[in-house]
KEKE-3310 file (N, C-alpha, C; in steps of 0.2 Angstrom, whole numbers, plus 5000, padded with zeros to 4 digits):
npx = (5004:5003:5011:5004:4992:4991:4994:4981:4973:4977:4973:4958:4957:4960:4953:4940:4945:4945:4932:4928:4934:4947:4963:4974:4990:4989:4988:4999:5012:5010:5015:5028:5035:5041:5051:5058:5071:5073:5081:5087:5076:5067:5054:5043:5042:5042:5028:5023:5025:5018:5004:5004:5005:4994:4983:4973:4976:4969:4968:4959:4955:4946:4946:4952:4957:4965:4967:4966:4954:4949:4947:4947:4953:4966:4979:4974:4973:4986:4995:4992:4995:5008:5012:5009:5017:5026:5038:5056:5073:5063:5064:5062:5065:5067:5066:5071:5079:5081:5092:5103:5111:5101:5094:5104:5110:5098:5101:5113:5110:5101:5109:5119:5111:5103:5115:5126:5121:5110:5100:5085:5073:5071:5067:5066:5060:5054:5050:5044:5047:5045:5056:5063:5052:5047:5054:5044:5035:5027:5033:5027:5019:5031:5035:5023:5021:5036:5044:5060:5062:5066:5074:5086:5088:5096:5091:5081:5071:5062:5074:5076:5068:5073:5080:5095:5107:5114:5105:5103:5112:5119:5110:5115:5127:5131:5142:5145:5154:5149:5137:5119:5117:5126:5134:5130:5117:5108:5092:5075:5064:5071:5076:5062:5059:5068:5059:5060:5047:5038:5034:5021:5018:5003:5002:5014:5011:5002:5006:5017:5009:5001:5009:5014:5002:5000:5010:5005:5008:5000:4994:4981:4973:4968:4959:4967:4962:4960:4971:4979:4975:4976:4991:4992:4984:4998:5006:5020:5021:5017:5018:5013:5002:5000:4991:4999:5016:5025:5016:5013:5026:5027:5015:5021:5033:5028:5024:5037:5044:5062:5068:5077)
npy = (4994:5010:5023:5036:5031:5024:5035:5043:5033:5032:5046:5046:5035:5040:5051:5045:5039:5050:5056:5044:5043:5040:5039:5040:5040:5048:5055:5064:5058:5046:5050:5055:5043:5043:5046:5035:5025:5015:4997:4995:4981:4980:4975:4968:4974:4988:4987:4986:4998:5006:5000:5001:5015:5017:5012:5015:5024:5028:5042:5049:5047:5050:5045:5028:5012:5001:4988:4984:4979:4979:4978:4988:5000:4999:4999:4988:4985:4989:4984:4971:4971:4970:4957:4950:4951:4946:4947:4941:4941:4944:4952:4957:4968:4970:4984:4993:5003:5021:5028:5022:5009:5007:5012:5012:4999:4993:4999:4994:4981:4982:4986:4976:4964:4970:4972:4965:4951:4950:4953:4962:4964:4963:4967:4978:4978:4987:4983:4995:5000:5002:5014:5018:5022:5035:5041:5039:5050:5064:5082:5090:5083:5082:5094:5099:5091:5089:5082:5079:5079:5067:5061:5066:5074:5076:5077:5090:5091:5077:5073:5061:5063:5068:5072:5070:5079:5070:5065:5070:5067:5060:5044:5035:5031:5018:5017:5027:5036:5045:5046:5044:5028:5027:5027:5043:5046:5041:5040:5042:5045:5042:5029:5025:5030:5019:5008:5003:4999:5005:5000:5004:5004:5001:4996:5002:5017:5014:5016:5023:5036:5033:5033:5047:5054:5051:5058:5070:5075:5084:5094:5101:5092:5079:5064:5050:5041:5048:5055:5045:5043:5056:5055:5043:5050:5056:5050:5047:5051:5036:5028:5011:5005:4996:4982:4978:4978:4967:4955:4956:4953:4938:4934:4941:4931:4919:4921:4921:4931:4935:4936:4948)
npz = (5000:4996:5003:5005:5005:5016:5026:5023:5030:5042:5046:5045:5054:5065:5066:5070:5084:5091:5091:5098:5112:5110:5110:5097:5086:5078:5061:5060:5065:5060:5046:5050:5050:5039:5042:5049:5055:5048:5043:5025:5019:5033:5030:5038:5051:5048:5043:5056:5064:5056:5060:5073:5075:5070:5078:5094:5107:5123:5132:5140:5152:5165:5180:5188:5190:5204:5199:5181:5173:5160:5143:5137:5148:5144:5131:5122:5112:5101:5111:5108:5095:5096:5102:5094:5083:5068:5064:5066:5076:5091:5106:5124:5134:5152:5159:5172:5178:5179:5179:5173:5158:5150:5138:5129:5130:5123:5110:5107:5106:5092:5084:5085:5078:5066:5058:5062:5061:5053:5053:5049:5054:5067:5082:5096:5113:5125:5142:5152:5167:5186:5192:5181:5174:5174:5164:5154:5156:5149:5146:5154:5163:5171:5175:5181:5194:5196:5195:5195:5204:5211:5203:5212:5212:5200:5188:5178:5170:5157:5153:5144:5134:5125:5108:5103:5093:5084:5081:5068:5059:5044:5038:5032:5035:5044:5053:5058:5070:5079:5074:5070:5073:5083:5101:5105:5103:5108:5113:5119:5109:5097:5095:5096:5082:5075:5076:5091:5103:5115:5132:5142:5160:5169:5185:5189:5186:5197:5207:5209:5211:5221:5230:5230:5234:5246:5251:5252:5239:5229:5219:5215:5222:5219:5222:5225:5213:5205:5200:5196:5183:5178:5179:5169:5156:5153:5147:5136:5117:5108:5118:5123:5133:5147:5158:5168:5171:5175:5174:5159:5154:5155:5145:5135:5133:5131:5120:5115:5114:5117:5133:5142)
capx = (5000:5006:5013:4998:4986:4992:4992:4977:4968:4977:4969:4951:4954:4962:4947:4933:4947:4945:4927:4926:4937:4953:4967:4979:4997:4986:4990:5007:5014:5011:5019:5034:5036:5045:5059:5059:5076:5074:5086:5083:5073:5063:5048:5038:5045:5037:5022:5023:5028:5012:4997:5003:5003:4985:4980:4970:4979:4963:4971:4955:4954:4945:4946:4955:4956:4971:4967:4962:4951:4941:4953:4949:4956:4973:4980:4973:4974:4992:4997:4992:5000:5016:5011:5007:5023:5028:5048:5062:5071:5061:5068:5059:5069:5064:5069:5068:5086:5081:5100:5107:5110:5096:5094:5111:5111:5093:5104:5120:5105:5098:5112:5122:5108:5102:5121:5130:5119:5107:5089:5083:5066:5071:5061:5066:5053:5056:5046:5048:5043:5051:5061:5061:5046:5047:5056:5037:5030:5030:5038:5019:5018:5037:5033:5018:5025:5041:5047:5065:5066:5064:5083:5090:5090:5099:5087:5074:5066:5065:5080:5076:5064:5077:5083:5103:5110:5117:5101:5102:5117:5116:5108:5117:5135:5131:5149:5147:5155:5146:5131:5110:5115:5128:5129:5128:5109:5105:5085:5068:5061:5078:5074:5057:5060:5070:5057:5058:5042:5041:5028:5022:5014:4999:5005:5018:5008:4997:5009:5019:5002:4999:5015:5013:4995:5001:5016:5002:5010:4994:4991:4975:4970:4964:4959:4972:4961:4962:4979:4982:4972:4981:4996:4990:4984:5002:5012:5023:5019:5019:5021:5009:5000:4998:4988:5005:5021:5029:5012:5016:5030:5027:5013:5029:5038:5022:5021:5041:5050:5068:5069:5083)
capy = (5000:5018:5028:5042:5029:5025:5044:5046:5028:5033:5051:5044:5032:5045:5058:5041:5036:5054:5056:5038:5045:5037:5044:5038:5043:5053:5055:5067:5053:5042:5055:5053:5037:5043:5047:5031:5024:5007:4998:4992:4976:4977:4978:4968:4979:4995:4987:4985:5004:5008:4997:5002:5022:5019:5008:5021:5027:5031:5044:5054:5045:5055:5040:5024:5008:4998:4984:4984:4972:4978:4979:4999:5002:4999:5002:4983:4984:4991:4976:4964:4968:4968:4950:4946:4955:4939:4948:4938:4939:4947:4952:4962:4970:4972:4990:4996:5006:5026:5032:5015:5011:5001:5016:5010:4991:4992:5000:4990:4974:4981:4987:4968:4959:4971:4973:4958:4943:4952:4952:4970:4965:4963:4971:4977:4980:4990:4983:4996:4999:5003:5020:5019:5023:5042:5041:5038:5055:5071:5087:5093:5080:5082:5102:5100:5087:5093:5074:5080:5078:5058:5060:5066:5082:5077:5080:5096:5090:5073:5071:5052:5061:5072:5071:5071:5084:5065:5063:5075:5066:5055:5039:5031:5028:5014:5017:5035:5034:5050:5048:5041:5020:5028:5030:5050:5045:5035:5041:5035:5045:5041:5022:5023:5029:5013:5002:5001:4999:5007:4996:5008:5000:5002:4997:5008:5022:5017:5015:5030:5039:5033:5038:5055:5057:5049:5064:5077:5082:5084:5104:5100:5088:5074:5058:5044:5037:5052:5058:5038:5044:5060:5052:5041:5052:5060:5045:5050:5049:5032:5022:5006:5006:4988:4983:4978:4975:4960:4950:4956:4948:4933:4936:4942:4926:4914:4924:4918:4934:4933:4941:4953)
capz = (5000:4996:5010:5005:5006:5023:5029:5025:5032:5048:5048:5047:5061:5072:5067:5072:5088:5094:5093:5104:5115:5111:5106:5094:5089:5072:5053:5060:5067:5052:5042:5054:5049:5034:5043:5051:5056:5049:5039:5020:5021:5036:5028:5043:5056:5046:5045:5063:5066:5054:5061:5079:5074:5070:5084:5098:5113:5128:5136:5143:5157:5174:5186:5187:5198:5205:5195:5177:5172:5154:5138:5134:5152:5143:5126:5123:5103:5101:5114:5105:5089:5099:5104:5086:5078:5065:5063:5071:5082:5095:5111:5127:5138:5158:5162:5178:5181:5176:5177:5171:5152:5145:5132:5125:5129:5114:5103:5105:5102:5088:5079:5080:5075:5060:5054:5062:5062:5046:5054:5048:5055:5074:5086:5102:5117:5133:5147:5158:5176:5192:5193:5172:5172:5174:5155:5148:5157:5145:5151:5157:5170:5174:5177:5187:5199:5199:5196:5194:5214:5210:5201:5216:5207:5191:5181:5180:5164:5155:5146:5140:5128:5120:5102:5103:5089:5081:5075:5063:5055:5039:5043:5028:5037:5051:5056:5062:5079:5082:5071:5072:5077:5087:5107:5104:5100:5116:5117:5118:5101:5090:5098:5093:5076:5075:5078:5097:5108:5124:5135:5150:5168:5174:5191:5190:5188:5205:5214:5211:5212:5228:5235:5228:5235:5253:5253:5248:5232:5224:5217:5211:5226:5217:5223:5222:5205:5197:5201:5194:5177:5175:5176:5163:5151:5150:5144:5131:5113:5107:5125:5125:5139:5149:5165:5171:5164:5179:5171:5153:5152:5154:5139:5130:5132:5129:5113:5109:5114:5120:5139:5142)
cpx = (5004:5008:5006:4994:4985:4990:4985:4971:4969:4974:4963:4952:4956:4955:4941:4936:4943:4936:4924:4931:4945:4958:4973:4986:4993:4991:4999:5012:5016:5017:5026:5039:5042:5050:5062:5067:5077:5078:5084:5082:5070:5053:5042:5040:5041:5031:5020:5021:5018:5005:4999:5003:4999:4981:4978:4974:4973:4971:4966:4951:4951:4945:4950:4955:4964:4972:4964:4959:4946:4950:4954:4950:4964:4972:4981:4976:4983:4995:4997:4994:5005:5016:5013:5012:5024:5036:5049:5067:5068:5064:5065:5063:5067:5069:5067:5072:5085:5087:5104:5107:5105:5094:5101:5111:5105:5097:5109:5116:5104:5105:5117:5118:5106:5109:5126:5127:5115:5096:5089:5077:5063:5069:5065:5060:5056:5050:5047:5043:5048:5051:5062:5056:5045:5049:5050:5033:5032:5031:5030:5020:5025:5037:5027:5020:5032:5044:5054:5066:5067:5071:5089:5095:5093:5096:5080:5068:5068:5071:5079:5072:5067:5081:5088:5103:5111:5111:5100:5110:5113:5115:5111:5124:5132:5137:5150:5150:5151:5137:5123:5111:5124:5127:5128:5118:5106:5097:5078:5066:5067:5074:5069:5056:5065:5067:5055:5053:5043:5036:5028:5017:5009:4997:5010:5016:5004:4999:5012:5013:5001:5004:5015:5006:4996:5004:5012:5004:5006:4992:4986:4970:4965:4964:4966:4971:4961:4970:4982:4979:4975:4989:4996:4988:4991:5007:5016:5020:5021:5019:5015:5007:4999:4996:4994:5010:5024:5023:5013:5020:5030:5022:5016:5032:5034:5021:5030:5047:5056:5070:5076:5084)
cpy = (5006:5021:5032:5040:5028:5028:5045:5041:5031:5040:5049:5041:5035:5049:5051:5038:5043:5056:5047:5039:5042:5039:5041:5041:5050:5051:5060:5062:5049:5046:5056:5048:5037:5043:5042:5028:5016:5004:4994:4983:4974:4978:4974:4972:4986:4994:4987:4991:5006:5007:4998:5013:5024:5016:5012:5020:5029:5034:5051:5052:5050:5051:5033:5021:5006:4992:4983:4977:4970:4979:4988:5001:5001:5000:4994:4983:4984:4986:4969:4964:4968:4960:4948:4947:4948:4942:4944:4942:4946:4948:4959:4964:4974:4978:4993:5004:5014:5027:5025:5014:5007:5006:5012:5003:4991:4993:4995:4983:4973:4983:4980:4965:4961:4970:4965:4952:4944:4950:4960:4971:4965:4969:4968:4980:4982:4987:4987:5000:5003:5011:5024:5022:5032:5045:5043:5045:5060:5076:5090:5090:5083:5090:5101:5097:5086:5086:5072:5078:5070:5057:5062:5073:5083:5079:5085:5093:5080:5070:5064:5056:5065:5070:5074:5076:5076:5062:5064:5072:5060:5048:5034:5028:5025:5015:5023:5036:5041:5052:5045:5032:5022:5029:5037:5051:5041:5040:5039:5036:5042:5033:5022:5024:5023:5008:5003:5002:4998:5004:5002:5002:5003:5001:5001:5015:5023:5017:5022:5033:5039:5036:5046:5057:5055:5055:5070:5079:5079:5089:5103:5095:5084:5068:5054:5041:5044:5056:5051:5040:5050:5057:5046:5044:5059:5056:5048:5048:5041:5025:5017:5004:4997:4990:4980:4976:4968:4954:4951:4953:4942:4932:4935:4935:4921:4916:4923:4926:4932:4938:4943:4956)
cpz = (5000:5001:5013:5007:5013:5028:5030:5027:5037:5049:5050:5050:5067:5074:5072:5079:5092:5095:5099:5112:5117:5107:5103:5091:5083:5065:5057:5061:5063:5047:5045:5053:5042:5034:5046:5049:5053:5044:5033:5024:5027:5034:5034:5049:5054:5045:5051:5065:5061:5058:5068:5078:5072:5076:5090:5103:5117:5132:5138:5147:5162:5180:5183:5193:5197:5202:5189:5175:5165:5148:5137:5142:5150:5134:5125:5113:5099:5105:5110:5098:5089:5099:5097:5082:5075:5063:5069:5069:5084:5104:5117:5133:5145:5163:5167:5181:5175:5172:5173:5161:5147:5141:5127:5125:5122:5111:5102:5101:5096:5082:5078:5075:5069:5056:5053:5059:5057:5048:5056:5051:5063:5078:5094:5105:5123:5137:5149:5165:5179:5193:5184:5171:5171:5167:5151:5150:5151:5151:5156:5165:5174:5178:5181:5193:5202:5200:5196:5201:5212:5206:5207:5214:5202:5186:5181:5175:5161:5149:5142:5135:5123:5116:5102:5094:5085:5078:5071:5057:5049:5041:5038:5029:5042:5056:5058:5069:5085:5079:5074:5077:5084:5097:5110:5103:5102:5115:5114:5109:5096:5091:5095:5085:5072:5075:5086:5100:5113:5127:5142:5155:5172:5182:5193:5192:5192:5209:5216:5213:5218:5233:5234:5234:5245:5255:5253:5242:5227:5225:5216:5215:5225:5222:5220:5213:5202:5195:5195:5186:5173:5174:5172:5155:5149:5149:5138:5124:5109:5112:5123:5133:5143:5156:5170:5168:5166:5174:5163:5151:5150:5147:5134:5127:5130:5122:5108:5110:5119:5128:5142:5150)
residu = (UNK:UNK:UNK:UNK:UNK:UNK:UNK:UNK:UNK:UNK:UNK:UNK:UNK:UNK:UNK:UNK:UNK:UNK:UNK:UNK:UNK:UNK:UNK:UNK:UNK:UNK:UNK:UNK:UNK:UNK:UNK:UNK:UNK:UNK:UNK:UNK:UNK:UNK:UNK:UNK:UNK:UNK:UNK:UNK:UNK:UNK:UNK:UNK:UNK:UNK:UNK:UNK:UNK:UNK:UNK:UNK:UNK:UNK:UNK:UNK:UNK:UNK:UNK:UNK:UNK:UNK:UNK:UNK:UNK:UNK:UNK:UNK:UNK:UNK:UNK:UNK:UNK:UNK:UNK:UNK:UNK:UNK:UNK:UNK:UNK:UNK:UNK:UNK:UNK:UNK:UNK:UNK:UNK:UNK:UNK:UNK:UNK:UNK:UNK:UNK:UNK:UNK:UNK:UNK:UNK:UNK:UNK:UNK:UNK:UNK:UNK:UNK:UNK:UNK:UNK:UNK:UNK:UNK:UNK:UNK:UNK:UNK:UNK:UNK:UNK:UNK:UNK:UNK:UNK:UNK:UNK:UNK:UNK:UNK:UNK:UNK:UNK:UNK:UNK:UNK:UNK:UNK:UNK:UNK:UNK:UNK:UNK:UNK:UNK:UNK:UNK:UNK:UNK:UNK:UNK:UNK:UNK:UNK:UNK:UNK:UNK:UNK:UNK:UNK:UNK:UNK:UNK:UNK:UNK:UNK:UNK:UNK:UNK:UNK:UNK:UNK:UNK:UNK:UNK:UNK:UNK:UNK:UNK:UNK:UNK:UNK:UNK:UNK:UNK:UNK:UNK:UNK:UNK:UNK:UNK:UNK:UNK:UNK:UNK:UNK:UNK:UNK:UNK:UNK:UNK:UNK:UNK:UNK:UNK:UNK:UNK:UNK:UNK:UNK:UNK:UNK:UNK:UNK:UNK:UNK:UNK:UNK:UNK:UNK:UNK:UNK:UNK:UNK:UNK:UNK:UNK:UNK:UNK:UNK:UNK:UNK:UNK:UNK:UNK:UNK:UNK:UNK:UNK:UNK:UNK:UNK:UNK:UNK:UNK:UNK:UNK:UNK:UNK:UNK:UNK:UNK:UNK:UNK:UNK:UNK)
# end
């Protein structure tokens, strides 16, 4: 199918997501895809990257429980064509360590297995949870909650979502020691224009939530489920949502991927 055709399927299912209240990445995003990092012949991997770029994101949540238990309480659709992806090899990677370098271990992954071992169609997947998890908020949440304290004050802003200057190099030399597959271009969007899938946690996000609502740091004095839905509808672009990720895992592995 045409690229254009693509653009403009994914437009009308955005316009028909957003009138049901779910929100997908849209036709911009599609149109992203041309910049995509992927390397000649993964043509199932860009299929991947497209059929999840239309797939709905709910992110206008105003309540939320501690255990999800319907599918449209999670970004159920985009999940399961993760499970379903037919490229080999696949490989999910259980990240928890913020400041640690599980940005750089994916890429070191993907670039053997595209270059070295010649699987252009490999897919990596970030499970991530924990202390990682603060990567997947956008800068909105990280300014209203001031989530820079949780770095121990390293960080004011999310830098995982910052595009390194070495993206802007040619993506035709694999061998740039400072360019695109290099580690000058450790971050989440380069990564995801490469294919990779960030899976987010919906444990993660009730638990932090609760520790947050126990301490008072709630400007807005929400409830625990709504403070849990706000901080839900400000995942970053692109995250896949799960009702948890310790249980997705196993999902992952029963579906053939390689745990990391």
């Amino acid at each position: 199918m045409p690229f254009s055709s693509v653009s403009r399927r994914v437009a009308l299912q955005s316009t028909l997501a957003a009138g049901l209240g779910l929100v997908g990445m849209g036709a911009s995003r599609a149109a992203a895809m041309q910049d995509a990092l992927l390397p000649p012949g993964a043509a199932t991997l860009a299929e991947l990257q497209q059929k999840l770029a239309a797939a709905p994101r709910r992110r206008d949540f105003k309540t939320t429980q501690m255990i999800l238990q319907h599918r449209d309480e999670w970004d159920a659709e985009a999940l399961d064509l993760v499970l379903a992806y037919a490229g080999k090899p696949r490989q999910v990677w259980n990240n928890t360590n913020l400041e640690g370098p599980w940005l750089n271990l994916m890429r070191n992954a993907m670039n053997a297995q595209i270059w070295s071992f010649g699987h252009p169609d490999f897919l990596a997947v970030s499970a991530t949870h924990g202390p990682a998890h603060l990567a997947l908020y956008d800068d909105a949440l990280w300014a209203k909650y001031q989530l820079g304290r949780f770095t121990k004050g390293k960080q004011n802003t999310n830098v995982w979502m910052k595009t390194p200057p070495a993206a802007a190099a040619g993506a035709s030399n694999v061998e740039d020691a400072h360019g695109v597959y290099s580690p000058a271009d450790n971050s989440i969007p380069v990564l995801q224009r490469r294919g990779v899938v960030f899976l987010a946690c919906h444990n993660a996000i009730w638990e932090f939530t609760g520790a947050l609502h126990a301490k008072g740091i709630n400007p807005d004095h929400k409830t625990h489920a709504e403070m849990a839905a706000e901080f839900t509808n400000h995942l970053i672009p692109g995250a896949v949502l799960t009702p948890g990720i310790v249980a997705t895992l196993v999902e992952l592995e029963d579906a053939g991927y390689r745990y990391a």
